[in-house]
C-alpha atoms as an extended CHARMM CRD file, in Angstrom:
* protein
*
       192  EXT
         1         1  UNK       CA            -83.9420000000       74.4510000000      -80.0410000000  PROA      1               0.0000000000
         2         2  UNK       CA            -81.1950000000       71.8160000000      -79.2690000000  PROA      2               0.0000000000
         3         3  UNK       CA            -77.1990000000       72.6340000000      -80.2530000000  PROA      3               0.0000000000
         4         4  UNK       CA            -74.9900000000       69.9790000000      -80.3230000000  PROA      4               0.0000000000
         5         5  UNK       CA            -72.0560000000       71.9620000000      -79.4800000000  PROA      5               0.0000000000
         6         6  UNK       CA            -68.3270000000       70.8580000000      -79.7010000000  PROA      6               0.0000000000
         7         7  UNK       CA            -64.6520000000       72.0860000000      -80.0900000000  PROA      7               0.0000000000
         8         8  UNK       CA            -61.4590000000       70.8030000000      -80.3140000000  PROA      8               0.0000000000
         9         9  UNK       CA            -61.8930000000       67.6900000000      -82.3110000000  PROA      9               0.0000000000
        10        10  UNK       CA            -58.4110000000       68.1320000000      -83.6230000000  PROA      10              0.0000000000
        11        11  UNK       CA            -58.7920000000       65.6390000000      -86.4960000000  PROA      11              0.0000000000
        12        12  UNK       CA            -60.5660000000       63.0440000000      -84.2000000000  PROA      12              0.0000000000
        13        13  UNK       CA            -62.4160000000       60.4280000000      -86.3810000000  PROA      13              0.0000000000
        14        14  UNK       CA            -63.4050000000       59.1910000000      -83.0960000000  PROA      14              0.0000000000
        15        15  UNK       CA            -65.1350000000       61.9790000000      -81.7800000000  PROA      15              0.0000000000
        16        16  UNK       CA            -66.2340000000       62.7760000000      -85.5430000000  PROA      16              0.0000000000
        17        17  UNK       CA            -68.0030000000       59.4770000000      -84.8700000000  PROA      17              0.0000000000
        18        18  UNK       CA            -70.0660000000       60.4340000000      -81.7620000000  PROA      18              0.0000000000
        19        19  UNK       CA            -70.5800000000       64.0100000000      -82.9420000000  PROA      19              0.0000000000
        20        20  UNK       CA            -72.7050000000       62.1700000000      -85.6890000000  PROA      20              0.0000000000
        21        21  UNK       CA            -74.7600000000       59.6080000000      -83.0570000000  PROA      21              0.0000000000
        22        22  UNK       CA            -75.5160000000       62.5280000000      -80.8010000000  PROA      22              0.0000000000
        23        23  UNK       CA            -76.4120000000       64.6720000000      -84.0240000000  PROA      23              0.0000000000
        24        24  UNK       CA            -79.5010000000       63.1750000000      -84.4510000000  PROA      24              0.0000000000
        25        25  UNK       CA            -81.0490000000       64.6910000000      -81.5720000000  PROA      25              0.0000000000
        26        26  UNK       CA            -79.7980000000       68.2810000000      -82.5700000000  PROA      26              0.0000000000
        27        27  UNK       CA            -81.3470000000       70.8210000000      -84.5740000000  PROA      27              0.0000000000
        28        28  UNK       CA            -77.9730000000       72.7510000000      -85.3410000000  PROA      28              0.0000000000
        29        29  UNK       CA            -74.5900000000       71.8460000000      -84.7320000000  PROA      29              0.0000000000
        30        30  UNK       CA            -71.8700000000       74.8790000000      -83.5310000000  PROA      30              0.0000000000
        31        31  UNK       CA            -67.8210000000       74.0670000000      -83.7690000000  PROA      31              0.0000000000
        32        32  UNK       CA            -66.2870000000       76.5960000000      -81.5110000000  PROA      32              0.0000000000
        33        33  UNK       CA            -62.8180000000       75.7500000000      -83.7130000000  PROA      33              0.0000000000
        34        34  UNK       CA            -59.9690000000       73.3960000000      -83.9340000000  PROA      34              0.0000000000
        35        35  UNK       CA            -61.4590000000       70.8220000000      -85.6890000000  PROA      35              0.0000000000
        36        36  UNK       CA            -58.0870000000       69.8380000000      -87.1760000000  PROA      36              0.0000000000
        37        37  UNK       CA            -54.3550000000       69.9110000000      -86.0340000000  PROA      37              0.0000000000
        38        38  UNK       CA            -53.0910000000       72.5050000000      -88.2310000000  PROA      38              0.0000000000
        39        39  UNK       CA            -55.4880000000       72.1540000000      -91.2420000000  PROA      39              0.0000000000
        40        40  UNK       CA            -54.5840000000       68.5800000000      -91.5740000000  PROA      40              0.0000000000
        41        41  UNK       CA            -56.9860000000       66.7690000000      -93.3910000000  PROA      41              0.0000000000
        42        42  UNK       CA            -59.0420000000       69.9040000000      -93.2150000000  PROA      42              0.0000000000
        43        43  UNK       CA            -61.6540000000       69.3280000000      -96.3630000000  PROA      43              0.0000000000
        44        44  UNK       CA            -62.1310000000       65.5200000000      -95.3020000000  PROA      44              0.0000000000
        45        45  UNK       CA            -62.9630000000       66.5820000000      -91.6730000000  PROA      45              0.0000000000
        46        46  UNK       CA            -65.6380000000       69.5280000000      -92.8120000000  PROA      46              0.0000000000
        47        47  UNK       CA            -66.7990000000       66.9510000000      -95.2020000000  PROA      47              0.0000000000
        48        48  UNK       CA            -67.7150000000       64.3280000000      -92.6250000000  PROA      48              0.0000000000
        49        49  UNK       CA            -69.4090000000       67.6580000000      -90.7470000000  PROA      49              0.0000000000
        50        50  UNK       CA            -71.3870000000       68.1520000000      -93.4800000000  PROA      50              0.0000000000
        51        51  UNK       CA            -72.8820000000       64.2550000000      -94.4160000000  PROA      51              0.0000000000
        52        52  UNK       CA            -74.5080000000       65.1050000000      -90.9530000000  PROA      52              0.0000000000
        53        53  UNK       CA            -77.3720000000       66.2430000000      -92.7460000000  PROA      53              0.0000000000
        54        54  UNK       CA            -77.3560000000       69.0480000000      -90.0100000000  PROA      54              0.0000000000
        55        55  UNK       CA            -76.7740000000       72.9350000000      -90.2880000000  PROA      55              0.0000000000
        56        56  UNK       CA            -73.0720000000       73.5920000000      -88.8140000000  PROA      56              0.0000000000
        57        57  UNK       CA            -72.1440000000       77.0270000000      -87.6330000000  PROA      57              0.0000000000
        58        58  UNK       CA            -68.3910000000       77.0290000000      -87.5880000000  PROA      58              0.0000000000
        59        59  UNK       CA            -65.5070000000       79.4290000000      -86.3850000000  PROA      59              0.0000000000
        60        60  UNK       CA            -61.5410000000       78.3910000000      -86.7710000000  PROA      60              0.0000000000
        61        61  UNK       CA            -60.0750000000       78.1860000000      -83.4850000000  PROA      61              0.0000000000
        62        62  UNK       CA            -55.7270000000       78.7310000000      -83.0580000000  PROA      62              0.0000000000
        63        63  UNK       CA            -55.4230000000       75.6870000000      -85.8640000000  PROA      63              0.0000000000
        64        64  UNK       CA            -57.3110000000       76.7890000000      -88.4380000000  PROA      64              0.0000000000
        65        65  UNK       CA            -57.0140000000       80.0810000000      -90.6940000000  PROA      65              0.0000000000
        66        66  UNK       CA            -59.9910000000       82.3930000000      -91.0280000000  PROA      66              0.0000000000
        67        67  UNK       CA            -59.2790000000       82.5250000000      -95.0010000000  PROA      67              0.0000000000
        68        68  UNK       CA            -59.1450000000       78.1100000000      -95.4220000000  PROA      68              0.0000000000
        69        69  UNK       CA            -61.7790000000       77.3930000000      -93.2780000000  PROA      69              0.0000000000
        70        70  UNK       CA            -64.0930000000       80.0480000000      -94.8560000000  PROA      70              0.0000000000
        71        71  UNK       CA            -62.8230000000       78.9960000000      -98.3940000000  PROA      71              0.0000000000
        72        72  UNK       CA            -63.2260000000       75.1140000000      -97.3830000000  PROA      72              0.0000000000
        73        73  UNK       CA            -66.6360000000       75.8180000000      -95.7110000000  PROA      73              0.0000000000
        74        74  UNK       CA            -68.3000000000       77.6980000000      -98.7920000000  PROA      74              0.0000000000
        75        75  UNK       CA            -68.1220000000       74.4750000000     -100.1750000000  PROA      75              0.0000000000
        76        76  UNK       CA            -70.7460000000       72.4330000000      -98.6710000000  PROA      76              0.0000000000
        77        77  UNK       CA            -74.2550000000       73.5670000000      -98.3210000000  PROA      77              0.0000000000
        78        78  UNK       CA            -74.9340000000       72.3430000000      -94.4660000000  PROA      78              0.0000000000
        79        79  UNK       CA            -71.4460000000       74.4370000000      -93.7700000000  PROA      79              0.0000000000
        80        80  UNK       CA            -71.8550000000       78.2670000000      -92.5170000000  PROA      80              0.0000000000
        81        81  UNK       CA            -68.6190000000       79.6940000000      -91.5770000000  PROA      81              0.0000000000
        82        82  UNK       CA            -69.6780000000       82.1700000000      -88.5100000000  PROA      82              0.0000000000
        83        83  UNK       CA            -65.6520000000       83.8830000000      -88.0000000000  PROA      83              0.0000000000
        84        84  UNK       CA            -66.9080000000       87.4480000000      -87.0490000000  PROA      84              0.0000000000
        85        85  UNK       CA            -70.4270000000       86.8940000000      -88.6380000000  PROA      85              0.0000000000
        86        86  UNK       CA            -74.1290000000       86.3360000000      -86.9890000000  PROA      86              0.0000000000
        87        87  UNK       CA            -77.0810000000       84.3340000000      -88.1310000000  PROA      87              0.0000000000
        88        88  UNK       CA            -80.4660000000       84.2040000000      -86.7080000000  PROA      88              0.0000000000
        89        89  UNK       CA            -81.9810000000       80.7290000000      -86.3260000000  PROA      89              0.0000000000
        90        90  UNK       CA            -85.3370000000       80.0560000000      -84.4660000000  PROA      90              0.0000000000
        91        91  UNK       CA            -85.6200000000       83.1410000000      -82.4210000000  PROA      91              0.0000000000
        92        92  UNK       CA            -82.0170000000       83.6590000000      -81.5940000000  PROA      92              0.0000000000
        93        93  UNK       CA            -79.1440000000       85.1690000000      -82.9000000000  PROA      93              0.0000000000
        94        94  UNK       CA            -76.0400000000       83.3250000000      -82.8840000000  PROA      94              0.0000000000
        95        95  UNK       CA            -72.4810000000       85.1920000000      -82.8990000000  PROA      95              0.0000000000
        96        96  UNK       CA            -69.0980000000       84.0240000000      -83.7020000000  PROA      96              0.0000000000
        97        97  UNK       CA            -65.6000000000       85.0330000000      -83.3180000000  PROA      97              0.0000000000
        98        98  UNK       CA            -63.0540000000       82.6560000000      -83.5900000000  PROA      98              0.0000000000
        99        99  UNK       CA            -59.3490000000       82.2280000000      -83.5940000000  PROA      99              0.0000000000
       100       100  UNK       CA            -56.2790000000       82.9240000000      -81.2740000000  PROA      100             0.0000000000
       101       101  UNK       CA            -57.5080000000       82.1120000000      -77.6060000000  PROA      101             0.0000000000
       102       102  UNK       CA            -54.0770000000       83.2360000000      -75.9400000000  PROA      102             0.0000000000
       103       103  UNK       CA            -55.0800000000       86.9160000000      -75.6570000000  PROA      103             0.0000000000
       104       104  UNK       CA            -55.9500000000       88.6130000000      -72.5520000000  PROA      104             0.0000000000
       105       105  UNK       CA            -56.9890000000       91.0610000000      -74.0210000000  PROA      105             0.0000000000
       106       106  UNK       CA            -58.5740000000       91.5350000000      -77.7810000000  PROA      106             0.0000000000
       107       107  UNK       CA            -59.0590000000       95.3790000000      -78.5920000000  PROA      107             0.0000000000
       108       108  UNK       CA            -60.1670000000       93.7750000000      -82.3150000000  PROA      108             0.0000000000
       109       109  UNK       CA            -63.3100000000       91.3760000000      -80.5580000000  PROA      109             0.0000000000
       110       110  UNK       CA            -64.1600000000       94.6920000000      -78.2690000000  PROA      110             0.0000000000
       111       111  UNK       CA            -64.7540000000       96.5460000000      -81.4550000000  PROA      111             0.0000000000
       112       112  UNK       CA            -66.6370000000       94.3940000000      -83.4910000000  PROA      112             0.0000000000
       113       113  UNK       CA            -69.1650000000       92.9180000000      -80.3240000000  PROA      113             0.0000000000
       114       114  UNK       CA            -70.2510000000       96.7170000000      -79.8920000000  PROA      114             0.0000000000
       115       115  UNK       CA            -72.8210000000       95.9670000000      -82.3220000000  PROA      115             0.0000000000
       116       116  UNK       CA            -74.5940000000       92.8660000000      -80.6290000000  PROA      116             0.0000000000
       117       117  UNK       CA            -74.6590000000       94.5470000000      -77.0890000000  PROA      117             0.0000000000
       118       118  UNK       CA            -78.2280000000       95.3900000000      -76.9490000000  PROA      118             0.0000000000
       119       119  UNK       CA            -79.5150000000       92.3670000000      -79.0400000000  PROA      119             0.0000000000
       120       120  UNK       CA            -81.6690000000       89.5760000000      -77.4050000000  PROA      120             0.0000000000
       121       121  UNK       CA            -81.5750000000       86.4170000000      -77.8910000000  PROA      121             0.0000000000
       122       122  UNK       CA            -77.8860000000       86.5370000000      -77.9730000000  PROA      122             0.0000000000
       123       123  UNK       CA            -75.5220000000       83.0710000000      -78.4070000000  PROA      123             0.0000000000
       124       124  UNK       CA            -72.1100000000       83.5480000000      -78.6870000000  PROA      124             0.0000000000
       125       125  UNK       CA            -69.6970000000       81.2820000000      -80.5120000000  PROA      125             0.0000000000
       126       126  UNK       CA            -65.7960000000       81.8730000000      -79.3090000000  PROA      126             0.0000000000
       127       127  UNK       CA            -62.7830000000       79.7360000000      -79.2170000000  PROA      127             0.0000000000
       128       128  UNK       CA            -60.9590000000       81.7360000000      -76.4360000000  PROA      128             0.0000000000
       129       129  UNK       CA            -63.1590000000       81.3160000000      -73.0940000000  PROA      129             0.0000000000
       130       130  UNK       CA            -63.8840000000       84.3150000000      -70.7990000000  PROA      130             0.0000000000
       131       131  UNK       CA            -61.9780000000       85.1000000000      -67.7650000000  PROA      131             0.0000000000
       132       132  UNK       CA            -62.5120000000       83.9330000000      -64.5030000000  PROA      132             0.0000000000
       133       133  UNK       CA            -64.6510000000       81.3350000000      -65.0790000000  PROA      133             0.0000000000
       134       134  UNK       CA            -64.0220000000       77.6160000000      -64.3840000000  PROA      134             0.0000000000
       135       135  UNK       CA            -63.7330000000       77.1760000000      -68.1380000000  PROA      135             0.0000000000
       136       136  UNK       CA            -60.1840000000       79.0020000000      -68.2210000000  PROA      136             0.0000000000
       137       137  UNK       CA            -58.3680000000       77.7340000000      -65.1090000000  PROA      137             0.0000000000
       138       138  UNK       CA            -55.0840000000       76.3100000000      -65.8510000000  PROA      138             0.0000000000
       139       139  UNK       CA            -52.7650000000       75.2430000000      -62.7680000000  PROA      139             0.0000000000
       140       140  UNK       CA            -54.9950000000       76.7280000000      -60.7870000000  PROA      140             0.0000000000
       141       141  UNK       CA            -55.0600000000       80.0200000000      -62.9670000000  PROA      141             0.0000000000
       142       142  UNK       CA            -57.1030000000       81.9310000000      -64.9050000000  PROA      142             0.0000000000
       143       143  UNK       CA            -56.1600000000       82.2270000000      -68.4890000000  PROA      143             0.0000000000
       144       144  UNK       CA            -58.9880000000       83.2780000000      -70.5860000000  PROA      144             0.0000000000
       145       145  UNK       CA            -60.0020000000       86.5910000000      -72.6050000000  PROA      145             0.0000000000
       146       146  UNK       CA            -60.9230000000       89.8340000000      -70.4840000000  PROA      146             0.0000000000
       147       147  UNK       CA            -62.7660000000       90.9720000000      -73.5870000000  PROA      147             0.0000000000
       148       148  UNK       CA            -65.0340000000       88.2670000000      -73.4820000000  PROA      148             0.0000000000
       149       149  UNK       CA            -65.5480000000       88.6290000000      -69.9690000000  PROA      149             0.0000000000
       150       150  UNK       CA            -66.8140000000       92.2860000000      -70.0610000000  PROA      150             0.0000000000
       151       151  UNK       CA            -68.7570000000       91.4970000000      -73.0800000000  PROA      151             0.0000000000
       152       152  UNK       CA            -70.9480000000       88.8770000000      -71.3420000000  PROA      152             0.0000000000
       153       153  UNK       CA            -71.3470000000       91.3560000000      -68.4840000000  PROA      153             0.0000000000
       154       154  UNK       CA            -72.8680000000       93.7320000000      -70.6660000000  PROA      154             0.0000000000
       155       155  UNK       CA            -74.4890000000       92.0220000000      -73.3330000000  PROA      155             0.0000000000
       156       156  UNK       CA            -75.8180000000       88.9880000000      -71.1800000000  PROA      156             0.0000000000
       157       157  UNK       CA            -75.9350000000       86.6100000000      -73.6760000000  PROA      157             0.0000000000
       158       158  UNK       CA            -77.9410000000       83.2900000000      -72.8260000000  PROA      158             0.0000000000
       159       159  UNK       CA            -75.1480000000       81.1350000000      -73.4560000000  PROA      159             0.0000000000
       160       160  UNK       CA            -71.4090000000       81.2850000000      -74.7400000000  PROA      160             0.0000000000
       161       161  UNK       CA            -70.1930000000       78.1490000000      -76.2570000000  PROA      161             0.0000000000
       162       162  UNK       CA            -66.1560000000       78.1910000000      -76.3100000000  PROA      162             0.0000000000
       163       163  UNK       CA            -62.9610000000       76.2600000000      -75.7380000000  PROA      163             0.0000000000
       164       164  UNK       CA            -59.0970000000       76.2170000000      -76.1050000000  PROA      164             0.0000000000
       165       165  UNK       CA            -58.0600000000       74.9850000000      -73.3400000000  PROA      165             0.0000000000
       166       166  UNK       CA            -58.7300000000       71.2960000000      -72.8470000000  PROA      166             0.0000000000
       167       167  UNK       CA            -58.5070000000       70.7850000000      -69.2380000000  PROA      167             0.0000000000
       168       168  UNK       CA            -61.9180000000       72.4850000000      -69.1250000000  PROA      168             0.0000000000
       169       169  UNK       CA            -63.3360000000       69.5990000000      -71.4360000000  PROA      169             0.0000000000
       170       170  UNK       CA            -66.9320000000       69.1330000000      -70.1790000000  PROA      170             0.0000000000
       171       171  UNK       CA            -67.0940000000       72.4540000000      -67.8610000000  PROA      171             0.0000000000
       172       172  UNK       CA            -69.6580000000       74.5670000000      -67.4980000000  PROA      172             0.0000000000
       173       173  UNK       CA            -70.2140000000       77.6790000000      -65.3430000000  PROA      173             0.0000000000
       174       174  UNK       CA            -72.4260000000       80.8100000000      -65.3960000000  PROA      174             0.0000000000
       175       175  UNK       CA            -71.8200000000       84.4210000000      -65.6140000000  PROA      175             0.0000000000
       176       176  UNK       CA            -74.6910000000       86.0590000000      -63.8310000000  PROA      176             0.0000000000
       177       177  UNK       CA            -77.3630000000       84.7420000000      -66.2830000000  PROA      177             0.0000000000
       178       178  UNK       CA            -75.5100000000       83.3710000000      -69.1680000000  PROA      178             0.0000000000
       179       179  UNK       CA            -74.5590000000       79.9320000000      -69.2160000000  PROA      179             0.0000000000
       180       180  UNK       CA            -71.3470000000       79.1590000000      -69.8150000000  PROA      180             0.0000000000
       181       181  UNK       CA            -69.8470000000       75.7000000000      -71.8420000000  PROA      181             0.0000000000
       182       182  UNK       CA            -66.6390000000       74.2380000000      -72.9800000000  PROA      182             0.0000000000
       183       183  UNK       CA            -68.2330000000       70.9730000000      -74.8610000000  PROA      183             0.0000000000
       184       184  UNK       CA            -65.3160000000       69.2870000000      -75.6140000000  PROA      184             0.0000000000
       185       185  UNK       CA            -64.5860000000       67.1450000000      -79.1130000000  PROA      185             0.0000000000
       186       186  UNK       CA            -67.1310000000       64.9730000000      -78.0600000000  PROA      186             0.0000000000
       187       187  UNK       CA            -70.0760000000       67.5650000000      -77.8150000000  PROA      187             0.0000000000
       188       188  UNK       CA            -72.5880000000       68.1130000000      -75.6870000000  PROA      188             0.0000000000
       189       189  UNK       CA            -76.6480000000       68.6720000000      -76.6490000000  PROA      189             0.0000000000
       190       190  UNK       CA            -77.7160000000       71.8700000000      -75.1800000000  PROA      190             0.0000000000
       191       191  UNK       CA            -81.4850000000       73.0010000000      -75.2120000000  PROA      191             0.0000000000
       192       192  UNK       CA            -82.6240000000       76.9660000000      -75.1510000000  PROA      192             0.0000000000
């Protein structure tokens, strides 16, 4: 299976642009949020998603609402709003949880992941990267989610796909097994 993963698009026609060359080559698209600046031009941006032709798993990030971009996303048939939701898609089960990204901690994300600890198969969809990984340094700092972090230790998940923090644009890294990416609003094709 090939994702074409991105995040943080912020209302970039640009970027909308590529994300629609490279889609070809994917067989599912995942937004790990912020795919507009404050809902601006919200609809229109999903929209464009959407002509892809191409199944788009989708969580808000900090500029989107869960309840607009689950509302907006219920419109359009290649749209499936993923904001504390799973679907399983060729073998694997992919897991979202969007929103905030500033937290250190998220008692809320450590509750609901419970669930999805002992599944295989496991790809998980966050805005907020994990700590201490080179997708969350920041002036030479570590500023991503705990929770995540201790999640991916015990679930192992293949791969998380996340983002927030746009100095890590392009970054990978790898947490034992699971492969880590920040794709940036340009994407980047994945295959698993």
């Amino acid at each position: 299976m090939r994702i074409l993963a991105f995040v943080d698009v912020h209302g970039s026609l640009r970027a909308i642009e590529i994300l629609k060359k490279k889609a070809k080559q994917a067989d599912v698209l995942v937004c790990a949020g912020d795919i507009s600046i404050f809902e601006q031009n919200l609809d229109d941006l999903v929209f464009r998603l959407n002509e892809f032709g191409k199944r788009v798993l989708m969580i808000p990030g900090n500029h989107e609402t869960e309840e607009e971009l689950e509302k907006i996303c219920s419109r359009f048939k290649n749209m499936r709003y993923l904001h504390k939701k799973d679907i399983r898609m060729g073998g694997y089960l992919f897991i979202g949880y969007g929103g905030g990204g500033f937290a250190l901690v998220d008692p809320e994300f450590e509750g609901w992941s419970k669930r999805y600890e002992k599944e295989k198969n496991l790809i998980l969809i966050t805005h907020a990267p994990p700590y201490k990984t080179k997708v969350d340094v920041v002036f030479k700092k570590h500023h991503g989610n705990e929770s995540i972090k201790k999640f991916i230790d015990r679930a192992k998940p293949l791969m998380v796909i996340c983002g927030h923090l746009h100095e890590n644009e392009g970054r990978t890294d790898r947490v034992g097994e699971t492969r880590v990416i920040n794709p940036g609003p340009k994407g980047k094709l994945v295959k698993i």
